[in-house]
C-alpha positions in Angstrom: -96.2 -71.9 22.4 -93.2 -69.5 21.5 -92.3 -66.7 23.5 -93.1 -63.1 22.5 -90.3 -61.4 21.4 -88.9 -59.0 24.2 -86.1 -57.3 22.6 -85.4 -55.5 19.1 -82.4 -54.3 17.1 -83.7 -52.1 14.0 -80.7 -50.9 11.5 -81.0 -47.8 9.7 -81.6 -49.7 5.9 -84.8 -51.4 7.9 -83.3 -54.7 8.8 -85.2 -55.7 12.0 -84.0 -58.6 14.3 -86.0 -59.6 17.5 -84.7 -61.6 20.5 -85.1 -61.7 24.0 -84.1 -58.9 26.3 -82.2 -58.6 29.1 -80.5 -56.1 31.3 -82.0 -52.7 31.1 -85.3 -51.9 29.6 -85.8 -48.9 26.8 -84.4 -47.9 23.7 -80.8 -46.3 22.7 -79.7 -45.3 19.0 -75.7 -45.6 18.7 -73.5 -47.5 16.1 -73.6 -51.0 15.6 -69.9 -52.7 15.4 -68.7 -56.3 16.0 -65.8 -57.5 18.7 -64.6 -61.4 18.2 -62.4 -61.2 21.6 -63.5 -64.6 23.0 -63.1 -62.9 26.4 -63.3 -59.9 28.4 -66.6 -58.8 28.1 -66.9 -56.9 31.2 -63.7 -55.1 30.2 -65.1 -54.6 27.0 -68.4 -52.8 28.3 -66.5 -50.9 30.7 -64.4 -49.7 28.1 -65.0 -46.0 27.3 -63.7 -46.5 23.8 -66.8 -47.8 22.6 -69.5 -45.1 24.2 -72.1 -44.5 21.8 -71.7 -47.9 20.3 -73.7 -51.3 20.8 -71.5 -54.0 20.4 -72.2 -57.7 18.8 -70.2 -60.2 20.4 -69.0 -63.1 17.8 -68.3 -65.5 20.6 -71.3 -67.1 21.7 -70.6 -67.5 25.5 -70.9 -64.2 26.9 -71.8 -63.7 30.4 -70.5 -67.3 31.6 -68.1 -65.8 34.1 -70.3 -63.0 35.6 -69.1 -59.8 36.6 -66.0 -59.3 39.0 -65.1 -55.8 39.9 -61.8 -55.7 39.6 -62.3 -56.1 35.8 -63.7 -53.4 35.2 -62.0 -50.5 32.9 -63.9 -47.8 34.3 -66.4 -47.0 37.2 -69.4 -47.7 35.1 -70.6 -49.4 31.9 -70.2 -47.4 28.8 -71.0 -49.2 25.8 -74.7 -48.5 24.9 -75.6 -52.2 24.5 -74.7 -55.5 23.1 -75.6 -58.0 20.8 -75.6 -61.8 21.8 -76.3 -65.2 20.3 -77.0 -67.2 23.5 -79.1 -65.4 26.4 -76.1 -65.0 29.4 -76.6 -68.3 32.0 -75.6 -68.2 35.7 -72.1 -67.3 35.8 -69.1 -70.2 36.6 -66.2 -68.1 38.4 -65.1 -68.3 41.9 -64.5 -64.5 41.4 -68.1 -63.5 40.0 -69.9 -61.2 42.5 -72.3 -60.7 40.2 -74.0 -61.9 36.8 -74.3 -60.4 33.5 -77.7 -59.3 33.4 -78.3 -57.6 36.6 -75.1 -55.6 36.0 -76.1 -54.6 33.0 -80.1 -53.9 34.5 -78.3 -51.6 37.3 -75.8 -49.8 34.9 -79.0 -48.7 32.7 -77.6 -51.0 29.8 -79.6 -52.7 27.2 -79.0 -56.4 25.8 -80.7 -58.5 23.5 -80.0 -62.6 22.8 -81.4 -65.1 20.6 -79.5 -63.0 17.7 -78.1 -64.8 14.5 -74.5 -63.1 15.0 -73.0 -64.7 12.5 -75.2 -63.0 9.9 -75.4 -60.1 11.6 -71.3 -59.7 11.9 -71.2 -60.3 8.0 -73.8 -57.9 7.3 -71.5 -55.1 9.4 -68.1 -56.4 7.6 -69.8 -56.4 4.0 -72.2 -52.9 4.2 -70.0 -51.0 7.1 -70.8 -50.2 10.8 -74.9 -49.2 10.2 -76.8 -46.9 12.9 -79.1 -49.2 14.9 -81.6 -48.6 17.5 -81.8 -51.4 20.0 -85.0 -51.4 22.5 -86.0 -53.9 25.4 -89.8 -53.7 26.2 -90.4 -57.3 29.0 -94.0 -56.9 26.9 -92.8 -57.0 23.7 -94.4 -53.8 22.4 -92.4 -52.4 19.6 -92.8 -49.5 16.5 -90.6 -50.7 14.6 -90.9 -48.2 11.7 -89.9 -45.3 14.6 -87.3 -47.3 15.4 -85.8 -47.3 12.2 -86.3 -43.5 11.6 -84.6 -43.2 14.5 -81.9 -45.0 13.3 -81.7 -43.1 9.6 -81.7 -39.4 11.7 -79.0 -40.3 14.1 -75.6 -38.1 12.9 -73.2 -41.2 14.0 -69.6 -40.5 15.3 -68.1 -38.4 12.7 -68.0 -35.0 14.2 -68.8 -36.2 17.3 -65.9 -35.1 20.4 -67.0 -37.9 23.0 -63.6 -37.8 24.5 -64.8 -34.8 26.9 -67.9 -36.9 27.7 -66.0 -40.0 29.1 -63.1 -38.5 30.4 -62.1 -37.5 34.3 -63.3 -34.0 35.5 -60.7 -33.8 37.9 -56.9 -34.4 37.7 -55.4 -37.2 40.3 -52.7 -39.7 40.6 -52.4 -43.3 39.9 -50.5 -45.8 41.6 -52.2 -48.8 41.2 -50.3 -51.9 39.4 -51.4 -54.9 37.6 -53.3 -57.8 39.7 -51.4 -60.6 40.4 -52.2 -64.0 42.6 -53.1 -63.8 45.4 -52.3 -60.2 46.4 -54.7 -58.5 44.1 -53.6 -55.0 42.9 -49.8 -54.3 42.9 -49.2 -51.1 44.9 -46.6 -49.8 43.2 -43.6 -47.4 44.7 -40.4 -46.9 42.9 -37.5 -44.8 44.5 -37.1 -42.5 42.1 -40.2 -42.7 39.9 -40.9 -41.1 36.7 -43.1 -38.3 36.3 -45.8 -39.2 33.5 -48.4 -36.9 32.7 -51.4 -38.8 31.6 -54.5 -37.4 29.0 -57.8 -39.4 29.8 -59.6 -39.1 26.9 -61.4 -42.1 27.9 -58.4 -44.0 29.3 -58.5 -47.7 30.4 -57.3 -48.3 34.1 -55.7 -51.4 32.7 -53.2 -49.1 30.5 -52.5 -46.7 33.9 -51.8 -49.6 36.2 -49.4 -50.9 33.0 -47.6 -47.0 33.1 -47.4 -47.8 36.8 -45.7 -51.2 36.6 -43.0 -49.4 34.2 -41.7 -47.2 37.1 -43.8 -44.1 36.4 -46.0 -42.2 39.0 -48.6 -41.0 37.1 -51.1 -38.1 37.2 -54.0 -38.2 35.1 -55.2 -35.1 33.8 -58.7 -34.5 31.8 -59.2 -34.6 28.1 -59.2 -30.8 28.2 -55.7 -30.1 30.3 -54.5 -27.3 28.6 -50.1 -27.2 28.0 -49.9 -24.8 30.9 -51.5 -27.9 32.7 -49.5 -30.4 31.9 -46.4 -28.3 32.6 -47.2 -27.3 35.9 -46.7 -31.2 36.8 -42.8 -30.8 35.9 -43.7 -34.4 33.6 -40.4 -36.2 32.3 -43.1 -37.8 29.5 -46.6 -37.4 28.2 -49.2 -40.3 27.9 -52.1 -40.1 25.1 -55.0 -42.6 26.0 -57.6 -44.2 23.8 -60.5 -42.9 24.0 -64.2 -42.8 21.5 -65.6 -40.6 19.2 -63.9 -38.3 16.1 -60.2 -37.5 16.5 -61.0 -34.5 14.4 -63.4 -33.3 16.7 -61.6 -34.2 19.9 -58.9 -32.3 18.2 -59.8 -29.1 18.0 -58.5 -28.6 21.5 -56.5 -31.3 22.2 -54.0 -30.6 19.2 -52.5 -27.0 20.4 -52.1 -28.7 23.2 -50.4 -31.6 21.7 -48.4 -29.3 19.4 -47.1 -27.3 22.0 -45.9 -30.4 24.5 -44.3 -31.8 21.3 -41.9 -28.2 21.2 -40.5 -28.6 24.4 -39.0 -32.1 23.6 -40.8 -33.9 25.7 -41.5 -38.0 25.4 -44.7 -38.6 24.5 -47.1 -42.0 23.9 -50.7 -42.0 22.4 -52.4 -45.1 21.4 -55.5 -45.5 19.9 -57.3 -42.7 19.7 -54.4 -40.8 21.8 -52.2 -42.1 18.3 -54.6 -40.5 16.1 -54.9 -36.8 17.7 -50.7 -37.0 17.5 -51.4 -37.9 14.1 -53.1 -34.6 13.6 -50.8 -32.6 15.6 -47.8 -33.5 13.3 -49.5 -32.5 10.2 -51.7 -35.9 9.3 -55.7 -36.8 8.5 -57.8 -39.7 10.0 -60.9 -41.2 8.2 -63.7 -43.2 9.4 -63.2 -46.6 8.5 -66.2 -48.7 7.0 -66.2 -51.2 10.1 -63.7 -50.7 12.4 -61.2 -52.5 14.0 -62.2 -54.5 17.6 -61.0 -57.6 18.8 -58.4 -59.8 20.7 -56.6 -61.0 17.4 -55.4 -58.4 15.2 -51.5 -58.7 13.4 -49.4 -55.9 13.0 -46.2 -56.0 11.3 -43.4 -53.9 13.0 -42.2 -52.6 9.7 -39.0 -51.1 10.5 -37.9 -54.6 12.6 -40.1 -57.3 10.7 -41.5 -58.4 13.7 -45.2 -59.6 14.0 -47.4 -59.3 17.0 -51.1 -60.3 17.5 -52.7 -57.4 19.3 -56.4 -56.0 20.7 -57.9 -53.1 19.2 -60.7 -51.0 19.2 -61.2 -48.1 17.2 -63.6 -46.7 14.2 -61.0 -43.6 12.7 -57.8 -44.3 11.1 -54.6 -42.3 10.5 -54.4 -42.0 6.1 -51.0 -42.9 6.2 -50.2 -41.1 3.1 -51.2 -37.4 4.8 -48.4 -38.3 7.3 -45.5 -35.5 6.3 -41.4 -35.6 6.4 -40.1 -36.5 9.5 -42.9 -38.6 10.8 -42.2 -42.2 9.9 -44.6 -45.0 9.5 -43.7 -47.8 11.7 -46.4 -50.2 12.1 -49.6 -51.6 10.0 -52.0 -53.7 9.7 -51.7 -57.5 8.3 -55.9 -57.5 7.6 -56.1 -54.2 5.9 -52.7 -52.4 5.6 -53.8 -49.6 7.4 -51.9 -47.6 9.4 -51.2 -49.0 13.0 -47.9 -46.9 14.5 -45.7 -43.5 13.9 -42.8 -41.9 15.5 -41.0 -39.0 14.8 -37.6 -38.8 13.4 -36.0 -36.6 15.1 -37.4 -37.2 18.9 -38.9 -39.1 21.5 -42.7 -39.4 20.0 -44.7 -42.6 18.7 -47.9 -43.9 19.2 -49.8 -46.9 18.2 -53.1 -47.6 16.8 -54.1 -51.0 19.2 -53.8 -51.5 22.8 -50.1 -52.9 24.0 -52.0 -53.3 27.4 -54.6 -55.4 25.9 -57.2 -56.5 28.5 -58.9 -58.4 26.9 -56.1 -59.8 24.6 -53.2 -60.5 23.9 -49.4 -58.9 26.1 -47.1 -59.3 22.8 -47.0 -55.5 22.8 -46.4 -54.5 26.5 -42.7 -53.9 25.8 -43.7 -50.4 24.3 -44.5 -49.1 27.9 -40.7 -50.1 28.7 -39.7 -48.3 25.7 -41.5 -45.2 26.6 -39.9 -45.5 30.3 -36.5 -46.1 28.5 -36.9 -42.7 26.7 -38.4 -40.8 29.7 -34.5 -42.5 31.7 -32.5 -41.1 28.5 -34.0 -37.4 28.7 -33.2 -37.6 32.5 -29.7 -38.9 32.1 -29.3 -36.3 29.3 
């Protein structure tokens, strides 16, 4: 006898998957996207880049490590749910405190398996990102047609500042390196460390233990931090995280802000979404892309050294390269799409990427930027 469906995924143009459930049980609307990182799904969900967002895993095997702690990017899961061809098993990690689905019951996430991902994933890459409502009922008791009103009536991301949602309410410091066998956490104290300023906007702990390793002691200050805040740290460079949501929104208060650190010649970093609100501070537009980039295996071509590296990303919203003005320099784009993927400024110590140069999950072809940022931060103290 088959099993009674105990999950659902309903897309806004009335495309209605069922599968089993797991996890959480309910209902969350958010927008539907597709990562192919063949790891690093607990990063991934922990990841406040992707809040309002249910996420379809291309690689079948998801869960088969379990859950450790020290892989997660932020104290709690964020992404509202994900998408999954095979149902998780028990885990097979000597680290694994804990399995996939109980984290997810106990973090109020929702999951569904038993999904044809493949078709699903070409549906997203052919039609764009659609608004999706995904429920888990253990009796299988679904309205469907609710569901995908739901769906049509949710606004989606554009216009949508969920930077200030995910971020830190409170400022502190960071001194936490990377994990390395069989220490765990580096615990990082330079001599005579740099000051670095750090925006969370929804930032990774990955990229802070990475600003660590570079020599920096950083203090993390909340999507909101005003100039005045910033200065009062005395900060020899400036740090713009990734975060989720509509760079034009988050920018209505984090680009004064921006504008004003980028007067007092000051280095500053953003990637991801950090690279798009600098973007808008020196004059430029973002748009909502049709599916996003997010994944483990994306090429960018340094185009000012020829240079290619394979690189993680994860955002929705992209800088129109051709609203960037004079002085602001292109330096980076994307081999899949050509779109934008790096600036600078001509004239002083400012760039920022699109992807992640601290990956996790992904590949570290990129981590040489945080040296390159530490390098300018050393030249404005020398000078």
């Amino acid at each position: 006898m088959e099993q009674k469906p105990t999950a659902c995924l309903a897309l806004a143009d009335g495309t209605i998957f069922y599968g089993r459930g797991f996890g959480a049980s309910g209902e969350v609307v958010a927008e539907l996207v597709f990562n192919t990182a063949m790891s690093g799904y607990q990063e991934i969900m922990t990841d406040p880049s992707y809040a309002s967002q249910v996420v379809t895993f291309t690689f079948p095997h998801i869960g088969n490590t379990g859950i450790t702690p020290e892989d997660d990017e932020s104290p709690d899961a964020v992404a509202a749910g994900i998408v999954v061809k095979w149902d998780p098993g028990e885990p097979s990690n000597w680290r694994a405190t804990s399995d996939l689905a109980s984290w997810m019951e106990k973090h109020g996430r929702i999951g569904i398996g038993g999904i044809d991902t493949r078709r699903l994933t070409r549906a997203i890459r052919e039609q764009g990102a659609p608004h999706a409502v995904l429920a888990h009922d253990p009796q299988g008791n679904f309205d469907t047609a609710a569901m995908v009103a739901r769906a049509r009536d949710w606004p989606g991301l554009v216009g949508m500042d969920l930077a200030r949602e995910v971020s830190c309410t409170q400022s502190y410091r960071w001194s936490e390196g990377h994990w390395t066998w069989p220490g765990g956490f580096n615990q990082t104290r330079p001599e005579n460390p740099l000051r670095v300023v750090a925006i969370d906007y929804g930032a990774k702990r990955n990229i802070l233990r990475s600003l660590a390793e570079s020599g920096a002691d950083v203090t993390v200050l909340p999507a909101t931090a005003t100039a005045e805040d910033v200065l009062c740290h005395n900060p020899e460079g400036v740090f713009l995280s990734n975060g989720p949501g509509d760079p034009a929104a988050t920018g209505e208060y984090a680009v004064p802000m921006i504008r004003e650190l980028i007067a007092r010649d000051l280095p500053i970093f953003g990637v991801c979404l950090g690279h798009q609100l600098l973007a808008l501070a020196l004059g430029g537009q973002t748009v909502k892309m049709p599916h996003g980039h997010h994944g483990a295996n994306h090429p960018v071509r340094d185009i000012e050294t020829g240079r290619v590296e394979i690189t993680s990303m994860n955002h929705g919203f992209a800088v129109d390269s051709q609203t960037l003005p004079e002085g602001v320099v292109e330096t980076h784009v994307s081999l899949f799409d050509g779109s934008n993927c790096g600036l600078r400024m001509a004239d002083r110590p400012v760039f920022s990427v699109q992807y992640h140069p601290e990956a996790s999950p992904g590949p570290h072809d990129s981590d040489h930027l945080f040296t390159r940022f530490g390098k300018a931060m050393q030249d404005r103290r020398a000078g």
